[in-house]
C-alpha positions as CSV (number, residue, x, y, z in Angstrom):
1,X,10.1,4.4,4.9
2,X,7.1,5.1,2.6
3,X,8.9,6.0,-0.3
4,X,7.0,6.8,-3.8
5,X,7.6,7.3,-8.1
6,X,5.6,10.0,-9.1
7,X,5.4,10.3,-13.0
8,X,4.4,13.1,-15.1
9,X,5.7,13.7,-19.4
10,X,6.3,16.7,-21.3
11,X,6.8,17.5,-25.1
12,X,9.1,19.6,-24.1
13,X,12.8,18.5,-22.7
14,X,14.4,22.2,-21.9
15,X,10.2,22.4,-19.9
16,X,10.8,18.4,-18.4
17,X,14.6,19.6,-17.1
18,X,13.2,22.6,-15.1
19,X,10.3,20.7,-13.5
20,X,12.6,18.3,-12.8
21,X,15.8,20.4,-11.6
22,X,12.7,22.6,-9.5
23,X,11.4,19.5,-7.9
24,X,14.8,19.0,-6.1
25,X,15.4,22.4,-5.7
26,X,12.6,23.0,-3.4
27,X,13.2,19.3,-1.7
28,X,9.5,18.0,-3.2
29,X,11.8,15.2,-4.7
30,X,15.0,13.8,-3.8
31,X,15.7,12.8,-7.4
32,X,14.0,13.5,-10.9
33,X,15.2,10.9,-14.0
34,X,14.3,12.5,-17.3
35,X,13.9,9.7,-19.8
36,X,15.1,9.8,-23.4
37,X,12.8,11.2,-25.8
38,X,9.4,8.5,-27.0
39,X,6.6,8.5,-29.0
40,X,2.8,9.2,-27.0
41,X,0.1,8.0,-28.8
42,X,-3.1,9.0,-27.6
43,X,-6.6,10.6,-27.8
44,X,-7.4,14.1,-27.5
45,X,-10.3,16.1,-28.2
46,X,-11.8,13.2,-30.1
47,X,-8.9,12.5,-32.7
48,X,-5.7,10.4,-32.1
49,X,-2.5,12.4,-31.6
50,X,0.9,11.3,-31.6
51,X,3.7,13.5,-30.1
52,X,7.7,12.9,-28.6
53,X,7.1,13.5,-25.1
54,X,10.1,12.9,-22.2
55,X,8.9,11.1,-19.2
56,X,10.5,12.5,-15.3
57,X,10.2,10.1,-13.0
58,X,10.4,12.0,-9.3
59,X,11.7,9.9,-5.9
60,X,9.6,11.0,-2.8
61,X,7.8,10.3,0.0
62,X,4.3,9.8,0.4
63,X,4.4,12.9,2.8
64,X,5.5,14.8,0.5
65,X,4.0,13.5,-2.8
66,X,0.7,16.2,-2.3
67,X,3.2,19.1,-2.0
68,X,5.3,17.7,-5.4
69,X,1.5,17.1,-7.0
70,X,0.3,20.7,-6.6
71,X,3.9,22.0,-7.9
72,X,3.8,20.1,-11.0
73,X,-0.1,21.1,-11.7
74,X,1.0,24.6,-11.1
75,X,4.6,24.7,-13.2
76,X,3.4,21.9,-16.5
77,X,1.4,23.8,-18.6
78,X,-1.0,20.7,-19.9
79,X,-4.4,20.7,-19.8
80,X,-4.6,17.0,-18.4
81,X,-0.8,16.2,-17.2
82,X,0.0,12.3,-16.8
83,X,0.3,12.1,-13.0
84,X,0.9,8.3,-11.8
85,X,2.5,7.5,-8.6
86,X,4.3,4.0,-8.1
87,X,4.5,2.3,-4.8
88,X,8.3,1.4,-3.8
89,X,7.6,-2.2,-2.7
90,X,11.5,-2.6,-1.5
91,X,14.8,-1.5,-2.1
92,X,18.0,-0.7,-0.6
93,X,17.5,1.1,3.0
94,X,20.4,3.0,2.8
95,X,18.9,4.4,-0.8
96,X,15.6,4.9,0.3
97,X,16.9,6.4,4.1
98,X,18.5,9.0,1.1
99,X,15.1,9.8,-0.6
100,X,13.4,10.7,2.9
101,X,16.7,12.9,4.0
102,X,16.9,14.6,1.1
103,X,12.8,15.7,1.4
104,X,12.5,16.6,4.3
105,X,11.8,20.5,5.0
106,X,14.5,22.3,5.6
């Protein structure tokens, strides 16, 4: 099962709830963890900015993962969103059996 972590973070929690609640909604994500609340500190436009920014951490597969992409570039609002995605090395099959159940299309 080629499951994947995508990450993207917001400045906005109410903004990082509905990308994340939207994700599972349309089944680009099986689950989406919003993290608590942390400083970013980072360059922008030649000066260094520092903002509170919530991280959402989205369980997929690599199927689906350029489907979830383009929804999050479409529905963030950032100039340059943080987009990683994580390998998932291992886990437990009857978890990650979940995570490709609950993406496939309907």
């Amino acid at each position: 099962m080629d499951v994947v972590m995508a990450r993207a973070t917001l400045d906005d929690e109410g903004r990082a709830g509905e990308l994340a609640r939207g994700a599972v909604d349309r089944r680009l994500a099986a689950c989406a963890h919003i993290d608590p609340a942390f400083t970013a500190v980072y360059r922008w436009q030649g000066a260094v900015q520092s903002e509170r920014e919530w991280r959402i951490s989205y369980k997929t597969t690599r199927d689906r993962l350029p489907r979830l992409a383009e929804w999050v570039a479409a529905n963030h609002g950032y100039d340059v969103p943080e987009w990683i995605v994580l390998p998932v090395e291992g886990g437990s099959e009857a978890y990650l059996a979940w995570v490709v159940a609950q993406t496939a299309e309907a």
